[in-house]
DSSP file (Angstrom, degrees, kcal/mol; ACC not computed):
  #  RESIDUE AA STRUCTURE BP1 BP2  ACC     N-H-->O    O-->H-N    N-H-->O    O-->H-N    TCO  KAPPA ALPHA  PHI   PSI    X-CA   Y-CA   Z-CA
    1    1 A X     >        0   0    0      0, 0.0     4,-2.3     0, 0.0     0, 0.0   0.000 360.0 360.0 360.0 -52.7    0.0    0.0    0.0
    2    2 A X  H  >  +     0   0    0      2,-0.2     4,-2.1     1,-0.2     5,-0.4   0.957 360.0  62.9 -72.6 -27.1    2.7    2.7    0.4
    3    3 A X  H  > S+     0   0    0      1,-0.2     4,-1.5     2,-0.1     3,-0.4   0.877 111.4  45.9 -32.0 -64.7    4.7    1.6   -2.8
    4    4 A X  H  > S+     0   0    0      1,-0.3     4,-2.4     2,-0.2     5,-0.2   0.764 114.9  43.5 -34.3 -47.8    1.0    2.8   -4.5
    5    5 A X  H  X S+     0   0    0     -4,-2.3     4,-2.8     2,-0.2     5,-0.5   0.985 120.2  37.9 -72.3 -49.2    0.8    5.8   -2.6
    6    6 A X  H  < S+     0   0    0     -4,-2.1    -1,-0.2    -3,-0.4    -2,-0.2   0.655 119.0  54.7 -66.3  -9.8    4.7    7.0   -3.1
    7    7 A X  H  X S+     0   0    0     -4,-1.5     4,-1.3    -5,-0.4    -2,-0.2   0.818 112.6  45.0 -95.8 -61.9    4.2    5.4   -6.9
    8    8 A X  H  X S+     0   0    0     -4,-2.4     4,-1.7    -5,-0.3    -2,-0.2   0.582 115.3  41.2 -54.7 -39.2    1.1    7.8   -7.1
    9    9 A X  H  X S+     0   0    0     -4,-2.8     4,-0.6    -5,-0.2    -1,-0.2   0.488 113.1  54.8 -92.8  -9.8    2.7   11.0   -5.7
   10   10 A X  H  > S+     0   0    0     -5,-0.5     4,-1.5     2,-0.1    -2,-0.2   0.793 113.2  47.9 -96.7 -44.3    5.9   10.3   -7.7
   11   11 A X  H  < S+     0   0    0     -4,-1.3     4,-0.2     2,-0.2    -3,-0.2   0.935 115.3  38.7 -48.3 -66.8    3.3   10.1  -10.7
   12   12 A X  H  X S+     0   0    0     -4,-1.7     4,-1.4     2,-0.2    -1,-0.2   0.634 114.6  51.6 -74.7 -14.3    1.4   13.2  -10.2
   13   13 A X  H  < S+     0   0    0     -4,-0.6    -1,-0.2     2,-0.2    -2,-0.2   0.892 105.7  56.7 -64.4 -53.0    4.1   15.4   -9.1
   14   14 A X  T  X S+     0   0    0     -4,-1.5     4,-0.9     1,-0.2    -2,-0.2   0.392 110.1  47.2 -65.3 -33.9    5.9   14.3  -12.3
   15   15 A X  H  > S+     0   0    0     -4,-0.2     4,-3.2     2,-0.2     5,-0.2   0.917 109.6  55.0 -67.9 -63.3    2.8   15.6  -14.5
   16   16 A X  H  < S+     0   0    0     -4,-1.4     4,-0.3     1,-0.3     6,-0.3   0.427 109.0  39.9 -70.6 -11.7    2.6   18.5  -12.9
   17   17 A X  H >4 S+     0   0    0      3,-0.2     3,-0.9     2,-0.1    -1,-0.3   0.797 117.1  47.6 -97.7 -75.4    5.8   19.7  -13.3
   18   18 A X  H 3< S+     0   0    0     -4,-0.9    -2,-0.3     1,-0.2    -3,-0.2   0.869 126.9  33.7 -51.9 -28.3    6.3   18.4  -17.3
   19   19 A X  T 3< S-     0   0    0     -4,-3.2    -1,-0.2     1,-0.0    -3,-0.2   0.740  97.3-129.4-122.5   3.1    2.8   20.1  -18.0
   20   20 A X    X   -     0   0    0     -3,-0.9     3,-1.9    -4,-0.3    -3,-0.2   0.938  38.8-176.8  73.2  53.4    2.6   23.2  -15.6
   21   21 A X  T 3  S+     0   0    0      1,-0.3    -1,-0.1    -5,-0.1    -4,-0.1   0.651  75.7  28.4 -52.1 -15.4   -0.9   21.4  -14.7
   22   22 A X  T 3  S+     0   0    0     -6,-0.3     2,-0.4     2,-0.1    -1,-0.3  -0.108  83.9 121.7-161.2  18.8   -1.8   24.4  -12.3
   23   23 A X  S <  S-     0   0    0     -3,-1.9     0, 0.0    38,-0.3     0, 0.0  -0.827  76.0 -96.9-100.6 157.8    0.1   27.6  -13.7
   24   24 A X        -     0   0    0     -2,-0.4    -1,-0.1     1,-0.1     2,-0.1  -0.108  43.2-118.0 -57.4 150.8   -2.6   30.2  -14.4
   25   25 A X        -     0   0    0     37,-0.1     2,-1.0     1,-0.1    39,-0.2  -0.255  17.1-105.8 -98.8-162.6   -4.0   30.7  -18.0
   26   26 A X  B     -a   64   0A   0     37,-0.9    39,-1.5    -2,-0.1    -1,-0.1  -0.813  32.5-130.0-106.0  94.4   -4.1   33.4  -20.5
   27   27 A X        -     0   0    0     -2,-1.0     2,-1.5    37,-0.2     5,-0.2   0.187  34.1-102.6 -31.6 165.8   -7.4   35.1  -21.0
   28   28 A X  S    S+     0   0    0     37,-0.3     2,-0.4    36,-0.1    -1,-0.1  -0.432  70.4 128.8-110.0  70.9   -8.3   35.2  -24.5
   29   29 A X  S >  S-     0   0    0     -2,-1.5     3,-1.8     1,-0.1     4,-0.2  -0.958  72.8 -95.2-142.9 143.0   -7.6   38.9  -25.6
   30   30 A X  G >  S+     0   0    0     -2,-0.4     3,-2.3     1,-0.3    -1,-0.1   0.386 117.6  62.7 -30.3 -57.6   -5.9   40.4  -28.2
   31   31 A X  G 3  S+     0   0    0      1,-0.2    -1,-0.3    -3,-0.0    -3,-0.1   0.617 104.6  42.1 -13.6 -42.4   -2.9   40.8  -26.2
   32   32 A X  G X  S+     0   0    0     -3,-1.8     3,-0.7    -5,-0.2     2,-0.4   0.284  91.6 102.8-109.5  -0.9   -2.1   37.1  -25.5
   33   33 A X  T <  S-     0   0    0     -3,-2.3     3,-0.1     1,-0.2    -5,-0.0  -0.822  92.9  -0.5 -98.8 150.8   -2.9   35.5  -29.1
   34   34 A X  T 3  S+     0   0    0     -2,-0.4    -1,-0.2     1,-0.2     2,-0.1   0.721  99.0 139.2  69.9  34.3   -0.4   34.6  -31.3
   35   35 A X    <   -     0   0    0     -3,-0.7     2,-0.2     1,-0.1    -1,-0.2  -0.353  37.3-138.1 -87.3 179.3    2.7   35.8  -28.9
   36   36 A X     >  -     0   0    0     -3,-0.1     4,-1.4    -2,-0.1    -1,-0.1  -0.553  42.0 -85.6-108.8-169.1    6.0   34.4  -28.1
   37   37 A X  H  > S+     0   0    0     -2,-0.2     4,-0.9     2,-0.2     3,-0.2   0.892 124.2  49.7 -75.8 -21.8    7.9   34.1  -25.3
   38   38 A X  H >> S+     0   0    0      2,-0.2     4,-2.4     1,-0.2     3,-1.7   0.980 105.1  65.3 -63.5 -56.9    9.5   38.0  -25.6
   39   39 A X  H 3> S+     0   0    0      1,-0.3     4,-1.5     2,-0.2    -1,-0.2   0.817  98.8  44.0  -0.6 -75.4    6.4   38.7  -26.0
   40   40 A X  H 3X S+     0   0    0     -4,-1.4     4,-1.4     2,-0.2    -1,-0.3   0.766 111.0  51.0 -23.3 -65.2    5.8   37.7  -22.8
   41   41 A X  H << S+     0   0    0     -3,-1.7    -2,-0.2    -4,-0.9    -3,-0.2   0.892  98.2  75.3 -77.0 -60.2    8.8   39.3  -21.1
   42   42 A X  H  < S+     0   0    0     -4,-2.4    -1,-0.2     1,-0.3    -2,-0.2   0.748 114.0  12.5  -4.7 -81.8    7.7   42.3  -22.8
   43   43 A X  H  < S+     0   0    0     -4,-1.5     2,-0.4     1,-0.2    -1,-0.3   0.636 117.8  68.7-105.5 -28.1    4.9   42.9  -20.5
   44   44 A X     <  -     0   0    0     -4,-1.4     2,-0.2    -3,-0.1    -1,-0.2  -0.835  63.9-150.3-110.1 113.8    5.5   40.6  -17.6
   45   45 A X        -     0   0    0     -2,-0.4     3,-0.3     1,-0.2    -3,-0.0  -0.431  12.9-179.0 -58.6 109.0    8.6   41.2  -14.9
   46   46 A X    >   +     0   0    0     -2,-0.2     3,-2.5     1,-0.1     6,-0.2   0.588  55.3 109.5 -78.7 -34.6    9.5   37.5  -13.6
   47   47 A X  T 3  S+     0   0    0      1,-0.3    -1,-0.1     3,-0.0     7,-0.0   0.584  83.6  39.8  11.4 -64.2   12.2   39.3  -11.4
   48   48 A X  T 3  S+     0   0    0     -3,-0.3     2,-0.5     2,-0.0    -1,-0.3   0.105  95.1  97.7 -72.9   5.8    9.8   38.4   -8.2
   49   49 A X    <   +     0   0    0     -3,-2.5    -3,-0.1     3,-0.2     0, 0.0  -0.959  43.8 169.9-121.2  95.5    9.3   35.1   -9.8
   50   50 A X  S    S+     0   0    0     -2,-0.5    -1,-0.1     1,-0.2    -3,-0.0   0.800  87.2  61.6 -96.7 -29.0   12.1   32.4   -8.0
   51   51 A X  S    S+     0   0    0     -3,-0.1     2,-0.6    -5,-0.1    -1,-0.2   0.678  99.7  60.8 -70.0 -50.1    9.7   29.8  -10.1
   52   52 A X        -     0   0    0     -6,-0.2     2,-0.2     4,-0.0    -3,-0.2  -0.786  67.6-157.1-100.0 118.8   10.6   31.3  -13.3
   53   53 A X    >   -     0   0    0     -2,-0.6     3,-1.7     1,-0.1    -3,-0.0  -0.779  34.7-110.8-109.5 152.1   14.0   31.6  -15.0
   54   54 A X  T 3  S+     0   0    0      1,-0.3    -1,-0.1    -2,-0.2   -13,-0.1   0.817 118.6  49.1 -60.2 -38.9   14.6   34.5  -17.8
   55   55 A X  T 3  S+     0   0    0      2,-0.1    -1,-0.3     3,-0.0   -18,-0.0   0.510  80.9 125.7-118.5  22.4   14.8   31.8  -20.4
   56   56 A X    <   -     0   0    0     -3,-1.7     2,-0.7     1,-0.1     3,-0.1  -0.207  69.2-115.7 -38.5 149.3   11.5   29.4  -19.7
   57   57 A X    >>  -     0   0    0      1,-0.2     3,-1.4     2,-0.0     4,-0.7  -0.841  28.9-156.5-101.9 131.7    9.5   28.9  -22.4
   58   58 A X  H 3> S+     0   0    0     -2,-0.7     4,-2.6     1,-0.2    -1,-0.2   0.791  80.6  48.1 -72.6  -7.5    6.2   30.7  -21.1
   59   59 A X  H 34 S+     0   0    0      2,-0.2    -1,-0.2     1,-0.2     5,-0.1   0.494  88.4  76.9-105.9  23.0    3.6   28.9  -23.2
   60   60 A X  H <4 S+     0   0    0     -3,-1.4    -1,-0.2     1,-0.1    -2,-0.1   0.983 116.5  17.2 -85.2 -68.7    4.5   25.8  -22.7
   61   61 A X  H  < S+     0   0    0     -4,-0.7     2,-1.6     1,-0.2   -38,-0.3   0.840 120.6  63.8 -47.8 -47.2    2.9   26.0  -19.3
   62   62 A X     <  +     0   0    0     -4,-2.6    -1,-0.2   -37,-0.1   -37,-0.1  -0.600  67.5 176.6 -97.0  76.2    0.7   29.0  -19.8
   63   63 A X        -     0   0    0     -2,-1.6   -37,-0.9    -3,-0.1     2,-0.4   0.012  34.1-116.1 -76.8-164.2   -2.2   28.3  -22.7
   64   64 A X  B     -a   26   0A   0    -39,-0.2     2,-0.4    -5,-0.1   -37,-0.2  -0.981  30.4-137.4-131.0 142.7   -4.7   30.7  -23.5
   65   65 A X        -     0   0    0    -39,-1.5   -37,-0.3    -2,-0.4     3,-0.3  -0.823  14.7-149.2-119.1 135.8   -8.2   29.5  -22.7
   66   66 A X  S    S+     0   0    0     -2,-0.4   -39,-0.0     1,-0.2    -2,-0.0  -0.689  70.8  27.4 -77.0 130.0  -11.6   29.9  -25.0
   67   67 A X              0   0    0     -2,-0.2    -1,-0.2   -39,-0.1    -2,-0.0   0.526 360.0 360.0 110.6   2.8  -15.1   30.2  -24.3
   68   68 A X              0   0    0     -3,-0.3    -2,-0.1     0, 0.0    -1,-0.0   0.408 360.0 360.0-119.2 360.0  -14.7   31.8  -20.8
């Protein structure tokens, strides 16, 4: 039973990380379609950000969400 659980947290942790399950998304306005990552840097200071290094790619994590 704890393999499962540490097998299971080793799992979701492992998601969460490769697919940035739970960083915030990108409203859907003209600003945020079709950008890059300079883009990005452009308009938001990661400076305060320990999380975020100057050459992450930001949309890898950060989609822009429809319909909302």
């Amino acid at each position: 039973m704890k393999s499962v659980f540490l097998l299971l947290l080793l799992f979701l942790s492992a998601c969460t990380i490769r697919m940035g399950a739970f960083a915030p998304r990108r409203p859907d306005i003209v600003e945020h379609r079709d950008v890059s990552r300079d883009d990005c840097l452009g308009c938001h200071d990661l400076s305060g950000r320990p999380d975020h290094k100057p050459d992450d790619d930001c949309l890898r994590c950060h989609h822009l969400i429809k319909g909302v």
